[in-house]
C-alpha positions as CSV (number, residue, x, y, z in Angstrom):
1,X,85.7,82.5,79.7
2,X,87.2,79.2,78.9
3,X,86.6,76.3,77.2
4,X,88.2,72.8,77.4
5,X,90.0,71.5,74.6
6,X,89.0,67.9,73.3
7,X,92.7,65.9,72.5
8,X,92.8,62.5,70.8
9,X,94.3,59.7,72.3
10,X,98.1,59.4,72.0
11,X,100.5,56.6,73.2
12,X,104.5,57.0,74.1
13,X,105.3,53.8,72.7
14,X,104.3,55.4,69.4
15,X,107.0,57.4,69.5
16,X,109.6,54.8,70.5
17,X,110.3,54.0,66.6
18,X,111.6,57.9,66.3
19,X,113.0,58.9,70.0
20,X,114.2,55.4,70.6
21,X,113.7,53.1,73.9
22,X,115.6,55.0,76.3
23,X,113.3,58.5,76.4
24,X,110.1,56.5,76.7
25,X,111.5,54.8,80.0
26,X,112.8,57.9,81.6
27,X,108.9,59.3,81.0
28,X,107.7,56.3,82.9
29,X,110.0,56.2,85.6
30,X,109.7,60.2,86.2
31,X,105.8,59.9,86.4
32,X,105.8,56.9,89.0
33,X,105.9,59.1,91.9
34,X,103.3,62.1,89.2
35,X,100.4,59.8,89.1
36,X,97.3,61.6,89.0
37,X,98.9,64.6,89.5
38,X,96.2,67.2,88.3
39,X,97.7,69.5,86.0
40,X,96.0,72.4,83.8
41,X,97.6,74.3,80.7
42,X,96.1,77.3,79.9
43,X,96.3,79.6,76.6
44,X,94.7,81.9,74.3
45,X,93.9,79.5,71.4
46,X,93.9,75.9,70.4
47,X,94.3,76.0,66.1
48,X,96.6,78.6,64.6
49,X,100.0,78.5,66.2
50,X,103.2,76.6,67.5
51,X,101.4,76.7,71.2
52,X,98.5,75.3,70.4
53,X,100.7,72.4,68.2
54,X,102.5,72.0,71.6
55,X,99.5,71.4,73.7
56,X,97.9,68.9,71.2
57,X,100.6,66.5,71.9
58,X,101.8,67.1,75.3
59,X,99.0,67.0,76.9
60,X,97.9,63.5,76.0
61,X,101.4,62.0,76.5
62,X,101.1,63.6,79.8
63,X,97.6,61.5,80.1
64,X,99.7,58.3,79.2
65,X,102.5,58.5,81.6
66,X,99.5,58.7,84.1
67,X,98.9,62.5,84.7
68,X,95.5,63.7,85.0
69,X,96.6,66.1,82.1
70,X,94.2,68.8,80.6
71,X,94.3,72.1,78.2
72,X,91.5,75.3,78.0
73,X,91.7,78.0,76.3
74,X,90.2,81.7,76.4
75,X,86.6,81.8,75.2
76,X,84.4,85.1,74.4
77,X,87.2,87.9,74.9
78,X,86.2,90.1,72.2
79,X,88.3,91.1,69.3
80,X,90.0,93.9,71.0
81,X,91.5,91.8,74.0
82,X,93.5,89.7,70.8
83,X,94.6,93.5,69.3
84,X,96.0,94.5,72.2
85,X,97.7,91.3,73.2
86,X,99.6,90.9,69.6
87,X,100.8,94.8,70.5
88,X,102.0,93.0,73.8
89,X,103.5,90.1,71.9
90,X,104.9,92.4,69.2
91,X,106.3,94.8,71.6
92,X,107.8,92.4,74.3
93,X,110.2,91.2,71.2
94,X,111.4,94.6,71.1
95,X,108.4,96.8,69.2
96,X,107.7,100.2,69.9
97,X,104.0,100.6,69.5
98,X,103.1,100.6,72.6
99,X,99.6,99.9,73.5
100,X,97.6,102.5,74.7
101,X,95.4,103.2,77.9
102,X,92.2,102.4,76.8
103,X,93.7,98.8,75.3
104,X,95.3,98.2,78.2
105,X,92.6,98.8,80.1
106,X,90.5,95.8,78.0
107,X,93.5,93.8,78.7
108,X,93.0,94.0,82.2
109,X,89.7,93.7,82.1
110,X,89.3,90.8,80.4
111,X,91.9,89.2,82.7
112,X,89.6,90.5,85.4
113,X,86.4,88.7,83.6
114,X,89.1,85.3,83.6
115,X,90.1,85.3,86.9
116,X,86.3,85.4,88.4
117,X,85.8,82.5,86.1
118,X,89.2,80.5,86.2
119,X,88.4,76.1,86.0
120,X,87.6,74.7,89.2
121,X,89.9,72.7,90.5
122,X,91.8,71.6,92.9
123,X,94.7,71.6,90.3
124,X,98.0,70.7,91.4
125,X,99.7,72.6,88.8
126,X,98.9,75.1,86.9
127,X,100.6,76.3,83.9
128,X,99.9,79.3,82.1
129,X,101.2,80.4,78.6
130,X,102.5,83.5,77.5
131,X,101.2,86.6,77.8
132,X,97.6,87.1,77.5
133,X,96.4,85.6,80.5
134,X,100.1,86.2,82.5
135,X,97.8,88.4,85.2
136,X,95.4,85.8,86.2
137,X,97.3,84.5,89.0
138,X,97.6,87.9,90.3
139,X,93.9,88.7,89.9
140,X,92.7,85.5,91.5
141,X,95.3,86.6,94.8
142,X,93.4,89.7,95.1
143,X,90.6,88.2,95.7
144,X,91.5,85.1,97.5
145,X,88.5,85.7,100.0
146,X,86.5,84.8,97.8
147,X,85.1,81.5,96.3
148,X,88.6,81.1,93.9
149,X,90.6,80.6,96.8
150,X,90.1,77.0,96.3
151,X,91.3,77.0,93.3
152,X,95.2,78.8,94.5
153,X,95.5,76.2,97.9
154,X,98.2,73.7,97.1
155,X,98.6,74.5,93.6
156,X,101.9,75.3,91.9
157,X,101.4,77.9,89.1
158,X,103.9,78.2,86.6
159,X,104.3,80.9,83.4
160,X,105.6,79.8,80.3
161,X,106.9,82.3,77.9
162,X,107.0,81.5,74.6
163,X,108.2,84.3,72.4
164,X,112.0,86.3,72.5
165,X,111.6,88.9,75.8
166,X,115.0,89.7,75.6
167,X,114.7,93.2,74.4
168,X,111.5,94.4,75.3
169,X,109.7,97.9,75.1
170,X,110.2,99.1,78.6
171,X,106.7,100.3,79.0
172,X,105.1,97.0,78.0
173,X,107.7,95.0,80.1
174,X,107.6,97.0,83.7
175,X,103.6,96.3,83.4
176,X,104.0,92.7,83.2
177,X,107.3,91.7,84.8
178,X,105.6,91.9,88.6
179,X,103.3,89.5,87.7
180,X,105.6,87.0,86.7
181,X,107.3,86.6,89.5
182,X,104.0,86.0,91.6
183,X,104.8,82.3,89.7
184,X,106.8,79.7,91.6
185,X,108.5,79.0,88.4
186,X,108.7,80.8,84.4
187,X,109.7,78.3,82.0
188,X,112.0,80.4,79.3
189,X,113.0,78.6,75.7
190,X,116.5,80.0,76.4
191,X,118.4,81.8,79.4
192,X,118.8,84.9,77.1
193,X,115.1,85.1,77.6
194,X,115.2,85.3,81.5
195,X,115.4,89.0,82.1
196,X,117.1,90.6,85.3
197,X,114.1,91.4,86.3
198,X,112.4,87.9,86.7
199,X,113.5,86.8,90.4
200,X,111.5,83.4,90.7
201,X,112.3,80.0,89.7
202,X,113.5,80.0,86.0
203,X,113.8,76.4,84.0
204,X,115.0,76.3,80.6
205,X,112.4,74.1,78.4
206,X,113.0,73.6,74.6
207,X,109.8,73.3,72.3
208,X,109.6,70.0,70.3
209,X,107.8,68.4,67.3
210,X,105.2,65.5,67.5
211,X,107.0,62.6,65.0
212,X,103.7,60.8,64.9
213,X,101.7,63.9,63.6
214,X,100.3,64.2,60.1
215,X,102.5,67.3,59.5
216,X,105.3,65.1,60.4
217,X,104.8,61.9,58.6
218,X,106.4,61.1,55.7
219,X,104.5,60.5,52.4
220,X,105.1,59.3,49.3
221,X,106.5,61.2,46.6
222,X,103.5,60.9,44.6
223,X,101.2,61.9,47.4
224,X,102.8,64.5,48.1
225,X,103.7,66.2,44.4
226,X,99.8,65.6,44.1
227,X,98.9,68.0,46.9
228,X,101.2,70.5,45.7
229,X,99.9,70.6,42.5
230,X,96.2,71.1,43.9
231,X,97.6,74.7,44.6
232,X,99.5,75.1,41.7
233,X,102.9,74.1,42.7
234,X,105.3,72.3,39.8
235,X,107.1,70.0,41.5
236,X,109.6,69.8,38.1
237,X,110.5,73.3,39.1
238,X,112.6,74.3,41.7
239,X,110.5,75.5,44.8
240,X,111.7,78.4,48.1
241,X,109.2,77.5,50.7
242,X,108.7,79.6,54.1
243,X,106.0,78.3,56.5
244,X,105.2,80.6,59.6
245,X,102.6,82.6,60.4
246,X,101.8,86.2,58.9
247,X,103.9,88.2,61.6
248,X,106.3,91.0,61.2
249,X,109.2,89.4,62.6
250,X,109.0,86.5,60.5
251,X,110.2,89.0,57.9
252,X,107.9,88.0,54.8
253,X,108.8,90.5,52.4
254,X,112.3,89.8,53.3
255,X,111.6,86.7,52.2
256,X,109.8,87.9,49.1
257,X,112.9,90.0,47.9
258,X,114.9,87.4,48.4
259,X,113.3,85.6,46.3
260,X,113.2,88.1,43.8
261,X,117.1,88.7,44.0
262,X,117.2,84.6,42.8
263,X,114.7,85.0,40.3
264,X,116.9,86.3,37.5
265,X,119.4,83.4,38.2
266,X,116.6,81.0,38.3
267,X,113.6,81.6,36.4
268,X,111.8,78.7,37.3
269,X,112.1,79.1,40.8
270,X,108.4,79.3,42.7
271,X,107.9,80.7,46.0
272,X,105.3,79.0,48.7
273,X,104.6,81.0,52.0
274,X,102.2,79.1,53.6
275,X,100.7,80.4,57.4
276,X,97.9,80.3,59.2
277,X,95.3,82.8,60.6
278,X,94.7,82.3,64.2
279,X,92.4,83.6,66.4
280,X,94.4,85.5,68.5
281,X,96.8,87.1,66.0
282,X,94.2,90.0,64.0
283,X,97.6,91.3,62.2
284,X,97.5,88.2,60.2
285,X,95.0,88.8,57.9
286,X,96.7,92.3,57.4
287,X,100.3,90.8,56.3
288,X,98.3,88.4,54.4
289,X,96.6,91.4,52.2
290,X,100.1,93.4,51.7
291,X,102.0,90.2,50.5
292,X,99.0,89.8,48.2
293,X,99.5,93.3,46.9
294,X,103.4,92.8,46.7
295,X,102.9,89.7,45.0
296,X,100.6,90.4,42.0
297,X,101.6,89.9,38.9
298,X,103.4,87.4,39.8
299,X,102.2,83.4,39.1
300,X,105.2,81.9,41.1
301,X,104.4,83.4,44.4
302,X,102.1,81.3,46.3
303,X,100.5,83.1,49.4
304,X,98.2,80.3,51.2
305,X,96.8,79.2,54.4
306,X,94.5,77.1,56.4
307,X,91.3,79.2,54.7
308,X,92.8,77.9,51.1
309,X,92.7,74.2,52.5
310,X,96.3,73.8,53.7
311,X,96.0,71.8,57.0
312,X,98.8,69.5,58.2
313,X,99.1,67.1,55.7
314,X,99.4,69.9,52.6
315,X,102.5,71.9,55.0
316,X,104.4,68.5,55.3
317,X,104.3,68.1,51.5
318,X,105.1,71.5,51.1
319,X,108.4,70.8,53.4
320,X,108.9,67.7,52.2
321,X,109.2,68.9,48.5
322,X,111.2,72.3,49.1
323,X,114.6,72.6,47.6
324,X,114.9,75.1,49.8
325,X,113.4,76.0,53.6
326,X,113.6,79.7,54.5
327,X,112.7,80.9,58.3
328,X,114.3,84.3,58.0
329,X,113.1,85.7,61.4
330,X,113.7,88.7,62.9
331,X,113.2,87.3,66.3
332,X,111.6,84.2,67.2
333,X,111.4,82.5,70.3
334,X,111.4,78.8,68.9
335,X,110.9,78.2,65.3
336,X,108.5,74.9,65.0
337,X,108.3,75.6,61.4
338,X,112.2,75.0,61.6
339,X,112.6,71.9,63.4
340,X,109.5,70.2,61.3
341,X,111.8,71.0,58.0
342,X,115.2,69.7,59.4
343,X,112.8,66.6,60.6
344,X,112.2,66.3,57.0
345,X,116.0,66.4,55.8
346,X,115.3,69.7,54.3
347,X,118.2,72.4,53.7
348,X,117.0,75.6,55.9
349,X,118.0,78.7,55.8
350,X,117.4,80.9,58.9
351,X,117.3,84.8,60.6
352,X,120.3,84.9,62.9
353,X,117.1,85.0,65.8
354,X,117.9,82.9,69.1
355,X,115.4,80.9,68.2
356,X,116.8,79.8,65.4
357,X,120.6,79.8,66.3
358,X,119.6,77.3,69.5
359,X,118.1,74.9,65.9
360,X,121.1,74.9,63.7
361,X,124.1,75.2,63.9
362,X,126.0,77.3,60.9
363,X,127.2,75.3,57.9
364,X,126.5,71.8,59.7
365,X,122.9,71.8,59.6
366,X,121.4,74.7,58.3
367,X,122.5,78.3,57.3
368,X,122.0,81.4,59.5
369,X,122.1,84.5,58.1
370,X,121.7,88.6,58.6
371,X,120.3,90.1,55.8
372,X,118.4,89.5,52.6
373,X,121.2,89.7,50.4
374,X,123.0,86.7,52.4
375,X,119.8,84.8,52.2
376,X,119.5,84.3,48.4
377,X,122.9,84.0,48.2
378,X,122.7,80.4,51.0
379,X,119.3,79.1,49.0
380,X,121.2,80.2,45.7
381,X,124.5,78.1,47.1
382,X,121.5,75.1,48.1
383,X,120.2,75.0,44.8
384,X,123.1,74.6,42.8
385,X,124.9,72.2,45.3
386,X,122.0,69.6,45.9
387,X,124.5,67.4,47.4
388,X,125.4,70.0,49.7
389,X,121.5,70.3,50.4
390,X,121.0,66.3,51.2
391,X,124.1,66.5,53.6
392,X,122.9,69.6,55.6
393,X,119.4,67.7,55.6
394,X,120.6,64.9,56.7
395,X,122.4,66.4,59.8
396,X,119.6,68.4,60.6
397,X,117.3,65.4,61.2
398,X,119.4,63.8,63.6
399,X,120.1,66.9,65.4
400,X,116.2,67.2,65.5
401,X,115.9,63.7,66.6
402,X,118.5,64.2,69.6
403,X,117.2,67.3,71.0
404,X,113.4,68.5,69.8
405,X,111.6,65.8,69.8
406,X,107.7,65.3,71.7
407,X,109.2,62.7,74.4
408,X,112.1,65.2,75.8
409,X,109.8,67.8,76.0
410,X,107.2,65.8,78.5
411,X,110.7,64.6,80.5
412,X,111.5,68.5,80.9
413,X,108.2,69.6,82.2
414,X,107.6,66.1,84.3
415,X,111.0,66.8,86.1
416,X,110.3,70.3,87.0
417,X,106.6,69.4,88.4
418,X,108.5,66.6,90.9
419,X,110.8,69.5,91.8
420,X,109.9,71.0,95.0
């Protein structure tokens, strides 16, 4: 049921050019009295989304300071476990199709199935992310007679939620909610996340972006107009770019009619929405299909993804080109997308989502906003100011270098695995 992710080799002093010298010496200094620790993260898939992006750098800079770091993920749940866990996602930000018996009852069995086969340890901490495996530790209790107990002795097991729980569908929530608090600690983007209900430990962890990463590099201008231009993209024309996955409360058609509200103001302007289709997240492919359907007709709209050949490098030259960066969430727990755009010196504009108010800050950094119709009208106000664009860029890198950057997200999580 799982399967151990293989992670290159990555080195904190690598980052000391972006982060500076201060951040790599507080990761040493916290992991003096760490070494060896044995620590597992655990999650549904490792290509496709911001957790997995997470996990590809944490968890070797982890293995720098000294940890005995590693990541699995779930292997061989069948297609209806990841149906009914995007209903759980979808629903926990505040959906109402709630899932019914029979897909909660894979749910549960498939958690059933993963905690008979949970990775041997001993681990000494044990972190588990978001929601689809959130009733392992639970599982594993039940049955602590039995030859898992080893794996529970010593070990401190923490939850880390990922996505906006603030206003969840009760019915989804009051199922889930007691096992979280079978944790020692639940690790929450913001305090608005941490629910009344949750009555363990709560720590307050920001997400981060790896400065190091190919989607985070910068590239030449010619490199990266050439890459753009493999998919169509005129880099002589104004360009709207949104990069997220195909999800609902990333608002994609909101994004499209924006767009379309521009378009007789600017008829050059080109639309890119570029995602990805992840394993665990079968509504994709559906979004994906209805944007293609709303878009026809249309040579300007460019609907892509990692099947059309646009890895890491191809998104950073997307962002790195964009006149304009759109994230208009609904609700979002972090926006990744986000941060890697403001990293860039890009202009975004953003959904008023928590996520993305704890990223920018209104009118120094970025633009939030609350509809469609205030959208265009902050990526119309971008494109005819571009010297209002470069100074909002140009803020939004240093607050991304301050505050979300890989090296002050391992200090966070190696200060709360010294705390007792």
């Amino acid at each position: 049921m799982f399967c151990e992710v293989e992670l290159p080799v990555k080195h904190l002093v690598d980052h000391q050019p972006y982060a500076g010298e201060g951040p790599i010496e507080e990761i040493r200094a916290l992991a003096r009295d760490l070494a060896g620790l044995r620590v597992l993260h655990v999650n549904s898939t490792s290509y496709g989304g911001g957790v997995a992006e997470l996990l590809y750098t944490i968890v070797p800079l982890m293995r720098d300071a000294g940890l005995d770091a590693h990541w699995q993920v779930i292997e061989g749940a069948p297609p209806q476990f990841f149906e009914a866990t995007k209903k759980i996602h979808n629903t926990l930000q505040s959906g109402t199709d709630a899932l019914t018996p029979e897909e909660w009852a894979v749910y549960d069995k498939i958690n059933a199935d993963m905690a008979s086969a949970f990775p041997d340890g001993p681990w000494d901490v044990v972190v588990i992310h978001d929601p689809q495996p959130l009733p392992v530790l639970s599982l594993m209790r039940q049955t602590a007679q039995s030859r898992r107990a080893p794996a529970l002795v010593g070990s401190k097991w923490i939850w880390r939620c990922h996505i906006d729980i603030s206003e969840p569908l009760e019915s989804t929530w009051n199922r889930l909610w007691p096992y979280v608090n079978e944790y020692s600690c639940a690790i929450v983007t913001s305090a608005a996340y941490a629910r009344p209900e949750i009555t363990t430990a709560i720590a307050e962890i920001t997400p981060s972006i790896d400065p190091t990463s190919p989607k985070n590099m910068a590239q030449s201008s010619s490199d990266a107009r050439a890459r753009l231009a493999q998919f169509g993209v005129d880099c002589a024309r104004p360009l709207m770019l949104q990069v997220s996955r195909f999800d609902p409360w990333k608002d994609p058609f909101g994004v499209v009619e924006a767009y379309r509200r521009l378009k007789p103001s600017w008829p050059q302007l080109q639309l890119a929405m570029v995602g990805s289709i992840a394993l665990d997240d079968p509504e994709g492919i559906q979004i994906l299909s209805g944007l293609q359907g709303a878009a026809a007709g249309d040579p300007d709209i460019h609907l892509l993804s990692n099947q059309d050949g646009v890895n890491a490098a191809e998104v950073a030259a997307f962002q790195q080109c964009a006149d304009v960066v759109v994230q208009k969430s609904l609700r979002e727990g972090f926006g990744l997308t986000v941060t890697e755009a403001m990293w860039k010196a890009r202009p975004v504009v953003a959904g008023r989502a928590i996520g993305c108010e704890m990223q920018i800050t209104d009118g120094e950094d970025g633009f939030l906003v609350s509809s469609t119709e205030e959208c265009a009208a902050r990526a119309d106000q971008i494109l005819r100011d571009p010297a209002l664009g470069a100074k909002l860029g140009g803020r939004a890198r240093e607050t991304v270098r301050r505050r979300f950057l890989s090296t002050g997200h391992v200090a966070s999580y190696l200060r709360l695995f010294a705390r007792k």
